[in-house]
C-alpha positions as CSV (number, residue, x, y, z in Angstrom):
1,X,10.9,186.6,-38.9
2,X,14.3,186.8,-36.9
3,X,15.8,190.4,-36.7
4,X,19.2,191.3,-35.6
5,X,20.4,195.0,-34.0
6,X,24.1,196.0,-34.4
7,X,23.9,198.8,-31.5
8,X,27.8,201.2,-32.5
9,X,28.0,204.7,-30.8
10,X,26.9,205.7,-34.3
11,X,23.3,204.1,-34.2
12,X,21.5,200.9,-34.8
13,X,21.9,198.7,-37.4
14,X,18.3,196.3,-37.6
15,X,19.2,193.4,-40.2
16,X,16.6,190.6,-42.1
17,X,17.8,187.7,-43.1
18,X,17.7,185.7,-46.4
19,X,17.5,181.6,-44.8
20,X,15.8,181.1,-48.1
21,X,19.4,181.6,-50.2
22,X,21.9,181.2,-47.2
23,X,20.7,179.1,-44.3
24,X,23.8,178.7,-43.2
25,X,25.1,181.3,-43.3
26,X,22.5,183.1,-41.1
27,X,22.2,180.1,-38.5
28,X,26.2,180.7,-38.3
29,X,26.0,184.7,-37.8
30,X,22.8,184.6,-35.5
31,X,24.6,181.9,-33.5
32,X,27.8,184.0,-33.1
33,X,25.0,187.0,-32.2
34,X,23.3,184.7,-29.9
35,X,26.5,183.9,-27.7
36,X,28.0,187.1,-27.5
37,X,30.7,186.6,-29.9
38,X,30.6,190.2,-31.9
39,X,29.5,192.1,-28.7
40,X,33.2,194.7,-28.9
41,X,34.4,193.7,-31.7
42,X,34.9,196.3,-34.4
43,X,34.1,197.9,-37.9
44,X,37.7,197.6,-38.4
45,X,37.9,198.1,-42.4
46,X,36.0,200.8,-43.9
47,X,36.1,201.5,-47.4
48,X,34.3,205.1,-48.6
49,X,31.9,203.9,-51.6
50,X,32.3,200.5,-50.8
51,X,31.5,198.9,-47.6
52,X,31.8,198.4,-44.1
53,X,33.6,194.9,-42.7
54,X,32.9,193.7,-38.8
55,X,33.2,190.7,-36.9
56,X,37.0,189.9,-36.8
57,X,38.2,188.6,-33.3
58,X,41.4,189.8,-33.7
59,X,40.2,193.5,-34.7
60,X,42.2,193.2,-38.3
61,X,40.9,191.2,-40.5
62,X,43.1,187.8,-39.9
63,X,41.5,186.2,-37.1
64,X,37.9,183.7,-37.7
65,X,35.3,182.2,-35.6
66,X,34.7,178.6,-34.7
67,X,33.3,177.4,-38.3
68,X,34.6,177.2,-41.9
69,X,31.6,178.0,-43.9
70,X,30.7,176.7,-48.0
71,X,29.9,179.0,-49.8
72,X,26.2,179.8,-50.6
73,X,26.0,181.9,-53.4
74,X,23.2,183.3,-55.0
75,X,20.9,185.6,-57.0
76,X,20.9,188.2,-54.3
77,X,22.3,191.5,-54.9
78,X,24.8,193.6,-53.4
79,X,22.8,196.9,-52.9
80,X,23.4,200.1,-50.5
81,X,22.4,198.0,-47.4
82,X,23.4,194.2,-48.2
83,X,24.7,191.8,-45.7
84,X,26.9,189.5,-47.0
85,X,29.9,187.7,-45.5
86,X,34.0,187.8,-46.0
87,X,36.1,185.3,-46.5
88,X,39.7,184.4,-47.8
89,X,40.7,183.3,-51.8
90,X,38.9,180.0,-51.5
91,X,35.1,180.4,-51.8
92,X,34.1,178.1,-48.5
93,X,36.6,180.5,-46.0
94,X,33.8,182.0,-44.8
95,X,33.7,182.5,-40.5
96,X,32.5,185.4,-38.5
97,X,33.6,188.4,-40.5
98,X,30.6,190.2,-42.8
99,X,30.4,193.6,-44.5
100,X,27.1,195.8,-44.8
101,X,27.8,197.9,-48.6
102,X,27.8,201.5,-48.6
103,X,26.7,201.4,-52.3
104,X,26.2,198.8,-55.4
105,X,28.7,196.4,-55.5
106,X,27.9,194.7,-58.5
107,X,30.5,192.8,-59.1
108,X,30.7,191.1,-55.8
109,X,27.1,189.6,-57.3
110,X,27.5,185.6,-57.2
111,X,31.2,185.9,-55.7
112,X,30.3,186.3,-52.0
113,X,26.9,185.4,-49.8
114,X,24.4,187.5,-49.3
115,X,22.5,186.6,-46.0
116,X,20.1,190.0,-45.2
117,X,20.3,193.5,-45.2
118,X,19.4,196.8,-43.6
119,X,15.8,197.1,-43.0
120,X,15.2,200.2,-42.4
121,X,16.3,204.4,-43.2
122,X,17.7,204.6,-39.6
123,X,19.8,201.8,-40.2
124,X,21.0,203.5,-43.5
125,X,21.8,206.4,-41.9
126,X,23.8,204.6,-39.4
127,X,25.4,202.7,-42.0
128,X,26.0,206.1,-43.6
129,X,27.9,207.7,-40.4
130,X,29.9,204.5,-40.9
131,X,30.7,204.8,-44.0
132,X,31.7,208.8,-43.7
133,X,34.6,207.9,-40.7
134,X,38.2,209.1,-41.3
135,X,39.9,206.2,-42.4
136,X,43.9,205.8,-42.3
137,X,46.5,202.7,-43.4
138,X,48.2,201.8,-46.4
139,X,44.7,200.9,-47.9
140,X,42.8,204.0,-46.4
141,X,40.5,201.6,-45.1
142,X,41.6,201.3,-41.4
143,X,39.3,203.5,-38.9
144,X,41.4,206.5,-37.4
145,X,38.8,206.0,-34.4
146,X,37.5,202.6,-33.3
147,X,34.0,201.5,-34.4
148,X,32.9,199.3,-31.5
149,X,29.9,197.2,-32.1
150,X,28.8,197.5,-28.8
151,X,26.4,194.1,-29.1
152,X,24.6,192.7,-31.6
153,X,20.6,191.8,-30.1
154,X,18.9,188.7,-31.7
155,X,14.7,188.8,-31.9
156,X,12.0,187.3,-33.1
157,X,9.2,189.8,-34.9
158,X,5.9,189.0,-36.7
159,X,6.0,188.0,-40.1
160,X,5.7,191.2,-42.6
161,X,2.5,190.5,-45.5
């Protein structure tokens, strides 16, 4: 089983993946991982009850990665903890960007990919400290404070019975 670790100044973030439901969408994030690509980047939109959104290269939500992405919805869903990816309107504008969801986001079920989620209550809690930063911006959603993910660490751990 492949793990990823979000290190932030708040915590660690350890994410599973779902290469069952989203294959490419986890070969696309774990790639980006792999080569460095979110290592500084930001949380840059946080939403309180909602989610968190990382990954831009531009640090505001406009900029995208080296792939377009179809879409690779599925049954999945969005619970306190979900990874699942943004994108534009069209359904297969997915890149680089993902959010983690602070809560139940039911009806973002079948309307975005889902690709893993937190595995563990230290990664909640992180999320959580996320989730609770002082937000500013015409949408209340931009961090007063950056939220630098420091790196993002790809491993390999033994399959879980």
């Amino acid at each position: 089983m492949t793990l990823a670790t979000i290190e932030t100044d708040f915590g660690n973030m350890t994410l599973r993946f779902f290469p069952d439901v989203a294959p490419a969408h986890v070969e696309n994030f774990l790639d980006l991982a792999r080569s460095g690509f979110y290592d500084g980047k930001t949380f840059h939109r946080i939403i309180k009850g909602f989610m968190i959104q990382g990954g831009c290269p531009r640090g505001d939500g406009t900029g995208n990665g080296p792939r377009r992405l179809k879409a690779e919805f599925n049954d999945r869903p969005h619970e306190v903890g979900t990874l699942s990816m943004a994108r534009a309107q069209h359904p297969d504008s997915a890149s680089c960007q993902f959010f983690i969801c602070l809560e139940r986001c039911e009806f973002l079920d079948g309307q975005y990919t889902v690709f893993g989620e937190l595995v563990d209550d230290a990664s909640r809690e992180t999320l959580r400290k996320i989730g609770d930063v002082r937000t500013t911006g015409p949408e209340r959603s931009t961090p007063v404070e950056p939220v630098t993910i420091r790196r993002v660490t790809v491993q390999e751990a033994p399959d879980q019975a």
